[in-house]
N, C-alpha and C positions, 0 to 999 in steps of 0.2 A: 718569710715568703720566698727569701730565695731560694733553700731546700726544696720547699713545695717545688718552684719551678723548677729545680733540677732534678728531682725525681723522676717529672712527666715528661723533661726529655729522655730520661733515661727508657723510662716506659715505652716512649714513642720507637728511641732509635735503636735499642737493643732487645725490645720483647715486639719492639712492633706494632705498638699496641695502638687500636683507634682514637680509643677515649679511656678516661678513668672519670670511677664512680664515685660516690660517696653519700650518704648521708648524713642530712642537718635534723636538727628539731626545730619545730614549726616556731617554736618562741625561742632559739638561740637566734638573736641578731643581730649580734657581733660577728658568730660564724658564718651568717649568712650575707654579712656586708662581707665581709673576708674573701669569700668564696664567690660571690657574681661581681664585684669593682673591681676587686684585686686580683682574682686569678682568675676571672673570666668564667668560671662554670656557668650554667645554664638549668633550670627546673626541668626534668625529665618527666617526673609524676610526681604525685604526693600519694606516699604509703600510710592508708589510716591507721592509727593502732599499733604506728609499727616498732613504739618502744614500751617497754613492760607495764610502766604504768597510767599506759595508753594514748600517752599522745603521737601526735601526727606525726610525720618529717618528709621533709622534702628530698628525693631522689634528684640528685644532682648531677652532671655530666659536664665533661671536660673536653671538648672534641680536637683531635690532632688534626694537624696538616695534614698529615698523611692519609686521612677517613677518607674511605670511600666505601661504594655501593660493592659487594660483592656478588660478578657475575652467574654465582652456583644459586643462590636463593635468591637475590635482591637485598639482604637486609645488612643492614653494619655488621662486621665484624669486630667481637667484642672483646676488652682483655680488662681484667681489673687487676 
């Protein structure tokens, strides 16, 4: 975990970035404790179908300190 978390600072403070993404599969849930206990992500959507041999996964998001609303449209600015 601690890579993870030093990645998404990296992310945050050197590209900037609002959030990182990722997806899980609906039935990994080990990755999926991993990812909402431990490093805080959040269900963004669930993509049906969205691995070959078709099951689901959950759209994941990780949102930085730094997220905000971007005055040009209204909507996050996004970096993966």
């Amino acid at each position: 975990t601690l890579l993870m978390r030093r990645s998404q600072m990296e992310m945050e403070t050197v590209f900037k970035a609002h959030y990182v993404s990722l997806h899980v599969r609906k039935t990994n849930r080990a990755a999926f404790r991993l990812y909402t206990q431990t490093l805080k992500y959040e269900i963004n959507s669930i993509e049906k179908g969205y691995y070959a041999d078709g099951e689901d996964a959950y759209d994941m998001r990780c949102t930085f300190s730094n997220a905000k609303v971007n005055p040009n449209n209204g909507s996050d600015q996004a970096e993966e």
